[in-house]
C-alpha positions in Angstrom: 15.6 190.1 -8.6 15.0 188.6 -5.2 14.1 184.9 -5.6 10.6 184.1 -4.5 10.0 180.7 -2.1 6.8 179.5 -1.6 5.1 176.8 1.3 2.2 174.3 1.0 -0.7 173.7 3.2 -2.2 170.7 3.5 -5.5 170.1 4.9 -7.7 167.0 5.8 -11.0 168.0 6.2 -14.0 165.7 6.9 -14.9 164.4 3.4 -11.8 165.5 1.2 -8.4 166.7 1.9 -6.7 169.4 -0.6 -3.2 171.1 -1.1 -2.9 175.2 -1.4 0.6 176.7 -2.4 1.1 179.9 -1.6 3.8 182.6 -1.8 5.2 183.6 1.6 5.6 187.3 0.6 1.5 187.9 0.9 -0.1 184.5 0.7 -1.2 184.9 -2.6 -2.7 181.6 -3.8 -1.0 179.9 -7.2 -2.4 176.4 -7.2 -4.8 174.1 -5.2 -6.2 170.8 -5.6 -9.2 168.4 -4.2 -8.8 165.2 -3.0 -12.0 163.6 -2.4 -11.3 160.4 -0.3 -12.7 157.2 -1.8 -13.3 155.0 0.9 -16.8 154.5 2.2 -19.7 157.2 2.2 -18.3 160.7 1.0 -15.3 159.7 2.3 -16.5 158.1 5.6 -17.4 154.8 6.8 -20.8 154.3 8.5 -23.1 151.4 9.9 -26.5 152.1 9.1 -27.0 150.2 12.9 -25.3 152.8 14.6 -25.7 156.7 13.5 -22.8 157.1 16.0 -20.2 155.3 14.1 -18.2 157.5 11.7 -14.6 156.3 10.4 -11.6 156.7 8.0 -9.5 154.5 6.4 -6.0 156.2 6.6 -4.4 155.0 3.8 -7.3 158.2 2.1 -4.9 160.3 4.2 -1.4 158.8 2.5 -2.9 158.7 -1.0 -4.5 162.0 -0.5 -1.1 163.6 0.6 0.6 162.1 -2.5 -2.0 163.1 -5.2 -2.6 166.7 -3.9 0.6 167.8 -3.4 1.9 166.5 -6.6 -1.3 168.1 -8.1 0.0 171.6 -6.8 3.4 171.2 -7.6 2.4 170.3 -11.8 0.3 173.3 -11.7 2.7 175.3 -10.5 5.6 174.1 -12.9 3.1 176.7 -15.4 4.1 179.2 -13.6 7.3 181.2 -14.9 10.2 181.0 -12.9 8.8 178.6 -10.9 10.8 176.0 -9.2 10.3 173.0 -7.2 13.0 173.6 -5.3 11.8 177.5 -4.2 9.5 175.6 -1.5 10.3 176.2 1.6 8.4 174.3 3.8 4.9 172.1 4.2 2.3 172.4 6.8 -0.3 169.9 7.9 -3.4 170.1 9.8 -6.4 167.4 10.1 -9.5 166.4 11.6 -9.9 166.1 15.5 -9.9 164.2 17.4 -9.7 162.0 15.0 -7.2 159.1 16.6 -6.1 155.6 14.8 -4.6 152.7 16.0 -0.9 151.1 14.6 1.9 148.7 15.3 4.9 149.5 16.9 6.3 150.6 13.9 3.6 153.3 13.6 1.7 151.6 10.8 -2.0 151.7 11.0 -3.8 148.1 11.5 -6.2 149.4 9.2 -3.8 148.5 6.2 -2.6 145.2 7.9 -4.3 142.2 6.4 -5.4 140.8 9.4 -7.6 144.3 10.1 -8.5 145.0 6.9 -12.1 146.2 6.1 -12.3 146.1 10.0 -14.1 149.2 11.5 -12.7 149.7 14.8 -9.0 149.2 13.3 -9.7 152.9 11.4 -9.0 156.3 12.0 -12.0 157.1 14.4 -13.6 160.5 12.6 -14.0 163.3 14.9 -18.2 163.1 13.9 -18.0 159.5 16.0 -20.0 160.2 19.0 -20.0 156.2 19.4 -18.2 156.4 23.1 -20.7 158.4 24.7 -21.0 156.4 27.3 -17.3 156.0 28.0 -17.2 160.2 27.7 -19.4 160.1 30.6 -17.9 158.0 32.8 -14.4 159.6 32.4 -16.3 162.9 33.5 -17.6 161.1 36.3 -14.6 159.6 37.7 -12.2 163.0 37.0 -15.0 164.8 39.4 -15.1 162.0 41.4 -11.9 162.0 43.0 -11.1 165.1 42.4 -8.2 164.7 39.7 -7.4 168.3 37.5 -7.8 166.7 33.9 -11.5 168.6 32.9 -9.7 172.0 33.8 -7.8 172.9 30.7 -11.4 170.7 28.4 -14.6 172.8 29.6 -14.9 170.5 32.6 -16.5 167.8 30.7 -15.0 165.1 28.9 -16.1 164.7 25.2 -17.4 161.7 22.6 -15.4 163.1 20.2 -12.6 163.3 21.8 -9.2 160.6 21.9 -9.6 158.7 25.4 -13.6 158.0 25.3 -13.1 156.2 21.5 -9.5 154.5 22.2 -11.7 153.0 25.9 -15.0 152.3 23.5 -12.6 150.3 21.4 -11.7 148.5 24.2 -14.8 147.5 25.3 -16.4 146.7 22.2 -13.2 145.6 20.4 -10.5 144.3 22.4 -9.0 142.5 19.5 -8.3 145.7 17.9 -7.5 147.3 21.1 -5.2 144.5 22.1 -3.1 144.5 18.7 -2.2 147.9 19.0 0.9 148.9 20.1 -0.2 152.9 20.3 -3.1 155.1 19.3 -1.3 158.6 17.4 -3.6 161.2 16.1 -4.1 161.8 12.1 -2.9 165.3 12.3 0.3 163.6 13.9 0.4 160.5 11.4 0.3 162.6 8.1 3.9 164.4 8.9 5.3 161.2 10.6 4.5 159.1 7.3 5.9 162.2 4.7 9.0 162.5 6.7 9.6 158.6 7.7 8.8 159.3 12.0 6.5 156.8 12.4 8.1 155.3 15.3 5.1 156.2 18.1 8.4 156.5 20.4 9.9 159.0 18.7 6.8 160.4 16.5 6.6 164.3 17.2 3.0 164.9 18.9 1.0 168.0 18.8 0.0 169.8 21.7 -3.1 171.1 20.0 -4.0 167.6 19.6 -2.9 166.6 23.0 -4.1 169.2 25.0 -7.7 169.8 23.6 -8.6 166.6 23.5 -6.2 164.3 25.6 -6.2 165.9 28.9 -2.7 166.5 28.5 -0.8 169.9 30.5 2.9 169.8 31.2 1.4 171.3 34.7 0.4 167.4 35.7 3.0 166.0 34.0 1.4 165.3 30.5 -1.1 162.8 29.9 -3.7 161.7 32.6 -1.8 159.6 34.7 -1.7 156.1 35.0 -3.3 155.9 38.3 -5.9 158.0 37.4 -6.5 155.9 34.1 -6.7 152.8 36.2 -9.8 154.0 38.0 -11.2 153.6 34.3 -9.6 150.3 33.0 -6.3 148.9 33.9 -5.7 148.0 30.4 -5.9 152.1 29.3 -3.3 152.7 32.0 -0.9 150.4 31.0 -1.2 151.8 26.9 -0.4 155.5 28.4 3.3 154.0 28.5 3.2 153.3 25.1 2.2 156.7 24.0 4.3 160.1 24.6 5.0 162.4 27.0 6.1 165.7 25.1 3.8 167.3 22.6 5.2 170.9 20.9 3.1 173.8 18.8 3.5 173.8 15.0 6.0 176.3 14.9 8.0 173.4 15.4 10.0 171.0 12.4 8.4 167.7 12.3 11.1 166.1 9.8 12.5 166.8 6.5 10.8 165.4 3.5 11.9 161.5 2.9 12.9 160.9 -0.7 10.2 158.5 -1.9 7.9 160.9 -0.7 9.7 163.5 -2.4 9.7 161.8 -5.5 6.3 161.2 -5.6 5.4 164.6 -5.3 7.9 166.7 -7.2 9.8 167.9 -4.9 13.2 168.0 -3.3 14.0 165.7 -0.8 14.4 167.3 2.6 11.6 170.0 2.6 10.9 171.0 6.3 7.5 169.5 7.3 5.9 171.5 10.4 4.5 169.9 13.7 0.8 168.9 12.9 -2.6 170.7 14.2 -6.3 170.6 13.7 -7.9 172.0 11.2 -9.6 174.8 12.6 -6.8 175.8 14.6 -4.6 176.5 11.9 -7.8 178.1 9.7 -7.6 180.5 12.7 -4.3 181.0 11.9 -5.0 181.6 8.2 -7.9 184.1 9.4 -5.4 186.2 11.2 -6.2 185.5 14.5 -5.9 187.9 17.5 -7.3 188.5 21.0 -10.6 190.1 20.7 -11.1 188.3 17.7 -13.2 184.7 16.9 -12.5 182.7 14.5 -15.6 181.1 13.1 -15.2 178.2 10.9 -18.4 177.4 9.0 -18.8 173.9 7.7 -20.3 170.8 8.3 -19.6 172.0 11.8 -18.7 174.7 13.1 -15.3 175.8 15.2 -15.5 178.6 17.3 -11.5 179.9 18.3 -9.8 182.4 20.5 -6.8 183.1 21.9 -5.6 185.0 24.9 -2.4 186.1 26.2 -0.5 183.7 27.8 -0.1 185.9 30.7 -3.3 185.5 31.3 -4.3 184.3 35.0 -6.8 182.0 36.3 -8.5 181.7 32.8 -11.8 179.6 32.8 -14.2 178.8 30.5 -16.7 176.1 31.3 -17.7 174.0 28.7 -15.6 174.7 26.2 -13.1 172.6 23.9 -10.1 173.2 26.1 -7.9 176.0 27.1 -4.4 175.1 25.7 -0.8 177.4 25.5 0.3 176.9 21.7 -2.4 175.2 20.4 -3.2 178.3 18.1 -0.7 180.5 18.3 2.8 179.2 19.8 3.0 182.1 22.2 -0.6 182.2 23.6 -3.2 180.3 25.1 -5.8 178.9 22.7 -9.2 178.7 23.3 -11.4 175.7 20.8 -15.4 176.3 21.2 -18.1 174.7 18.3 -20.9 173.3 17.2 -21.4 170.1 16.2 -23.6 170.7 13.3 -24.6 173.8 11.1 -23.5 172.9 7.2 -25.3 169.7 8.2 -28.7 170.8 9.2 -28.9 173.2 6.0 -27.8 169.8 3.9 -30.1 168.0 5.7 -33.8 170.3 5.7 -32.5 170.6 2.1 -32.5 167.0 0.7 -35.8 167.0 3.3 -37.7 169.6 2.1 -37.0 169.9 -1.6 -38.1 168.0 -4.7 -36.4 165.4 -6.3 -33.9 166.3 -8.9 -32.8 169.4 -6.7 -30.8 168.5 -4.1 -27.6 169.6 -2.5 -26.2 173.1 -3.6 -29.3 173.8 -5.6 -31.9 172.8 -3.2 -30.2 175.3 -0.5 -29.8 178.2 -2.9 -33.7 177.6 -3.6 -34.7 177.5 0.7 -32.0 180.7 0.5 -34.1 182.5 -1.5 -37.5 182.3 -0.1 -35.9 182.5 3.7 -34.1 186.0 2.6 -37.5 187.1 1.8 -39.2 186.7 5.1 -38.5 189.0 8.2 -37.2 188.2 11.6 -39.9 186.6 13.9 -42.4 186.3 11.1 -42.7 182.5 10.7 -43.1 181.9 14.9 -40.5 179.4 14.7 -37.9 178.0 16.9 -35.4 175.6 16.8 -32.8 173.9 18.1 -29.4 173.3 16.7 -28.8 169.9 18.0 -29.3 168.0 15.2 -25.9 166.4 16.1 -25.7 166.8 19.7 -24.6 169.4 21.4 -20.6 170.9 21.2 -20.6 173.8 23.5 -21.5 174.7 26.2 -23.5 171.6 27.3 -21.1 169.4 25.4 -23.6 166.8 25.5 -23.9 164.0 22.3 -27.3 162.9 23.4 -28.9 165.7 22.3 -31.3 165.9 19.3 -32.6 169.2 17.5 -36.1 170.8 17.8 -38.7 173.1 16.2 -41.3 174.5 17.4 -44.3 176.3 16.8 -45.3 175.2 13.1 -49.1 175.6 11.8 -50.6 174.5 8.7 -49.4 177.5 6.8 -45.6 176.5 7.6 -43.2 176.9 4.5 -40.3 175.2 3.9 -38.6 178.5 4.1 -39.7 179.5 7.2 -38.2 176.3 8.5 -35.2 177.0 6.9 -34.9 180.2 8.2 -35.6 179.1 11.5 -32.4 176.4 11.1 -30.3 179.2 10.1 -31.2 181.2 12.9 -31.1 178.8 15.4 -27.6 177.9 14.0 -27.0 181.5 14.9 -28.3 181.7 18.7 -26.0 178.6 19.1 -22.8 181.1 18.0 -24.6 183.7 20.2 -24.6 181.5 23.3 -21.0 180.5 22.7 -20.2 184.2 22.4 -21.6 185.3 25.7 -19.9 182.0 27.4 -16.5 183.9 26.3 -17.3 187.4 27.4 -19.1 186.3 30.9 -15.5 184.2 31.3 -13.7 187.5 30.8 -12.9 186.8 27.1 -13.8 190.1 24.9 -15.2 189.1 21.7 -15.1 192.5 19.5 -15.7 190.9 16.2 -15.9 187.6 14.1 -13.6 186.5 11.3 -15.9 183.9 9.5 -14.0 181.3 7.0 -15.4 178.3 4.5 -17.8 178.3 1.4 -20.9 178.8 3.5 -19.4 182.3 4.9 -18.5 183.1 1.4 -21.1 182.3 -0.2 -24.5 183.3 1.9 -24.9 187.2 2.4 -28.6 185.6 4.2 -26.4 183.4 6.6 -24.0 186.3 7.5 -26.6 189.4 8.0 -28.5 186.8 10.0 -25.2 186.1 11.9 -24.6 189.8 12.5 -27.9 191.1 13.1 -28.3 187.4 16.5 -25.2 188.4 18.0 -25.5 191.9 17.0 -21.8 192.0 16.2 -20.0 192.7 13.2 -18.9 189.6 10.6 -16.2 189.8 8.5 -14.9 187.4 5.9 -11.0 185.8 5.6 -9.4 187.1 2.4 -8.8 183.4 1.1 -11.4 180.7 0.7 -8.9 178.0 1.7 -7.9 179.3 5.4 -7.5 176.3 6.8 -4.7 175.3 4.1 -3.5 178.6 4.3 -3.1 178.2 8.5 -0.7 175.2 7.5 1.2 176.9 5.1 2.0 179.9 7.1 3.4 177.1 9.6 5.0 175.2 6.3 6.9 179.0 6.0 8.2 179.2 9.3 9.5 175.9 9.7 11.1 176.8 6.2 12.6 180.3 8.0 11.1 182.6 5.6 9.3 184.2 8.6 11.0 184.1 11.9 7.6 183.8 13.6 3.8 182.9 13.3 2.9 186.8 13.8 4.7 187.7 11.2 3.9 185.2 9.0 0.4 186.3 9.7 0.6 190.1 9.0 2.5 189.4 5.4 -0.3 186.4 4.3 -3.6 186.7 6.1 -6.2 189.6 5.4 -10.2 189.9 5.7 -12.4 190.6 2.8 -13.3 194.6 2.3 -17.4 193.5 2.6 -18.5 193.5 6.5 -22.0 192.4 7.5 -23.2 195.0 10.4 -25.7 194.3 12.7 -29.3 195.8 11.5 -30.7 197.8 15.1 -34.3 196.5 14.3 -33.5 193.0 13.6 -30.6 193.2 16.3 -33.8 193.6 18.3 -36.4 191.1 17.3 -33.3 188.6 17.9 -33.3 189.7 21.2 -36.3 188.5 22.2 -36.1 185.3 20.1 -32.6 184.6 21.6 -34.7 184.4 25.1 -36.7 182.2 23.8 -34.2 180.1 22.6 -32.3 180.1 25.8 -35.1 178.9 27.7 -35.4 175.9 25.4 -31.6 175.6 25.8 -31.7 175.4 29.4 -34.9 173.4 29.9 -33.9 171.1 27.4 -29.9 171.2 27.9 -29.2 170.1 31.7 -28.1 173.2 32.7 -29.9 173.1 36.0 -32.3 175.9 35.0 -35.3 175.0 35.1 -37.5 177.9 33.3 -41.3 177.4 32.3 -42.1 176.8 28.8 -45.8 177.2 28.9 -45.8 180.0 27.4 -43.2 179.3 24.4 -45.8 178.9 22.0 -47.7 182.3 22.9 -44.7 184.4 23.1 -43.9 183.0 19.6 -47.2 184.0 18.2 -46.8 187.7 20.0 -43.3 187.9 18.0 -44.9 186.7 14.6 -48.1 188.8 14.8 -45.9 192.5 15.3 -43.3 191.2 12.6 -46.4 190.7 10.2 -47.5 193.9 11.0 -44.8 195.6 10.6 
């Protein structure tokens, strides 16, 4: 009987981290385990002075590696035959941007004791829209003089991303900024620490990390140069020495298992450990991923991914998350798109809206239920989905959301509903921002709990962008993206396609867009877009006197049937 092998996935989300084994013959799932992080708020450090300010402590990231992986590898000791040593391989993947500082050893100043407890010395969450202002101003100069960085980003340089927070840290604290020796990205720090690279000279760098949200293309050489980065601050150009100038997909070996590490897990010293990645690239991964195809995330957030072939000439996407070769898919180009808050606003009107003693999970199943019962149109709302500025396409952090058009007969449901939805013409807008860039988008592949677990959320998906919504076959496709990497790197598949034809799948259940409702959306959708583009920068300047009225038209024919 052939001997089965196995690879983990390892995934850092935003407020836990957890570990999925998986065999490599079909991805079928054996064990999993939750890591919820235990430092700060849900596992993220705030400032009630600054909503902006979001952060990590890393050593979550090390202890959350240890404990879930060891987790997976105890449960999986139940299984007969099972073997520590039939795993092949591990793959990682993390928040992002979601950048830290450390020595020149590669250790993060956040676990020195002179940085200890010491904000700006922590992994800077991808959520930390604190270096607005600095995003800005890097936009400004790269148009100013004409330099190519924003090509390959949208054209428009992002809070979230690794330059603006390493130069906000510089401005607001240089002590932090001075002591370290390099900034490395978390999805690059996890492998480096499990396979002893921490060496920022020598630490393997992903491209998905680098390109997306460091400006970096081999075209100009790699990073922003230092010229270019002394226009900002001469102190940023003289770190970009310090940092790296080759960054690979995660197809590629990272490093071999050290043996503490090893130990402490369970397994055998010298498992392969893949190249690093963001989370949602490798859940498009884990979705099965293919032109014509986005990926949807749904979480917190939400990311939006496509790829293209790499043959592919004089691609352009304006505001987007970048355009990057191998940041998905080692052989294409991989296109990142989002929104920066959709599990949030639901969370959010939830704890809002409902009474005390149901909150959370309950209090959304509750708005659920009386939002599935109305019809499209009927509760002449709107809203905006910026409740956490604005991802794509305006990629703008000082944005805030909006409703519109409530009476003294509003219900919470209606206002639910009207979140939902305008969750939904967000994902529309995105949608037609690929297609009108000469990106087809056929279908959506939607992944995490909320996809899951809301028919209302996906029928109202299908019937806004009037296009049909399928589900991933697992429930942990993000883990399940790193694993597929974790077999590669382990040479049970020879490549990521055919690591993806053997493990991924979608569920049999597809939500179809409803012709009638597909309608009504239509109409709202213009709505919506006129608030997006009055509201949004985009130039446009459309009237919005009549808003209200053309809401109240919409409501009155979806009352009447």
């Amino acid at each position: 009987m052939k001997t089965k092998r196995y690879a983990i996935g390892v995934d850092y989300g935003t407020n836990s981290c957890r570990a999925l084994l998986v065999d490599v013959a079909d991805g079928s799932e054996l064990a999993m385990h939750v890591f919820p992080y235990p430092t700060g708020e849900a596992g993220i450090i705030l400032d009630c002075r600054d909503p902006n300010l979001a952060r990590q402590h890393p050593g979550d990231y090390i202890e959350g590696f240890l404990a879930c992986v060891a987790a997976v590898v105890r449960q999986a000791r139940k299984i007969r035959g099972f073997s520590p040593d039939q795993v092949v391989g591990i793959g990682i993947d993390t928040t992002g941007s979601t950048p830290l500082p450390v020595d020149a050893k590669g250790w993060p100043l956040a676990m020195t004791k002179r940085f200890a407890g010491n904000p700006a010395a922590q992994a800077w969450l991808w959520k930390d829209h604190t270096s607005h202002a600095e995003a800005a101003a890097i936009t400004a100069h790269a148009r100013k003089i004409g330099a190519p960085y924003l090509a390959k980003c949208g054209g428009v340089y992002s809070s979230e991303w690794f330059w603006s927070k390493i130069w906000h840290c510089l401005n607001t604290a240089p002590d932090v900024f001075h002591a370290a020796h390099a900034w490395v990205e978390a999805c690059d720090f996890v492998p480096a620490y499990v396979t002893g690279k921490l060496s920022p000279a020598s630490m393997p760098r992903s491209i998905c990390a680098a390109g997306h949200k460091a400006m970096f293309a081999t075209q100009w050489g790699g990073l922003p140069s230092e010229k270019f980065l002394r226009g900002l601050d001469p102190k940023l150009a003289a770190l970009r020495g310090r940092l790296y100038d080759r960054a690979v997909p995660s197809d590629q070996v990272a490093g071999f298992l050290i043996e503490d590490v090893a130990r402490r897990v369970g397994l055998p010293q010298g498992v392969p450990v893949a190249v690093g990645a963001f989370d949602a690239h490798h859940g498009a991964v884990g979705a099965g991923i293919r032109p014509g195809a986005l990926v949807k995330i749904i979480g917190t957030s939400t990311c939006d991914m496509m790829v293209a072939p790499a043959t592919a000439k004089g691609l352009d996407v304006s505001g987007i998350c970048g355009l990057v070769p191998g940041s998905i898919l080692p052989d294409m180009i991989g296109l990142e798109a989002g929104q920066s808050a959709v599990g949030d606003i639901f969370l959010w009107c939830a704890n809002l809206l409902c009474p005390e003693g149901r909150s959370g999970g309950k209090a959304i199943a509750c708005l659920t239920r009386e939002a599935a019962a109305l019809t499209p149109g009927a509760s002449g709302l709107m809203a905006l989905d910026w409740n956490n500025g604005n991802r794509t396409i305006l990629v703008d952090p000082m944005l805030s959301g909006l409703l519109i058009g409530q009476t003294l007969h509003t219900t919470r449901g209606e206002i639910f509903r009207a979140l939902v939805e305008a969750t939904a013409f967000g994902a529309r807008t995105i949608i037609q921002r690929f297609v009108e860039s000469g990106v087809p988008v056929k279908e959506v592949v939607n992944c995490g709990g909320i996809a899951e677990k809301s028919p209302f959320l996906m029928h109202v998906y299908a019937d806004v962008c009037n296009l049909p919504m399928r589900i991933s076959r697992s429930s942990q496709t993000c883990a399940l993206g790193a694993a597929i990497f974790g077999a590669v790197a382990g040479g049970s598949h020879r490549t990521v396609a055919a690591a993806q034809r053997a493990m991924t799948g979608t569920k049999a259940l597809v939500y179809r867009p409803d012709r009638a409702r597909a309608r009504t959306y239509s109409e709202l959708y213009a709505i919506y877009r006129d608030l997006h583009d009055a509201f949004g920068k985009t130039g446009q300047h459309p009237p919005l006197d009549d808003i209200m009225k053309r809401l109240i038209a919409i409501r009155t024919q979806a009352r009447s049937g």
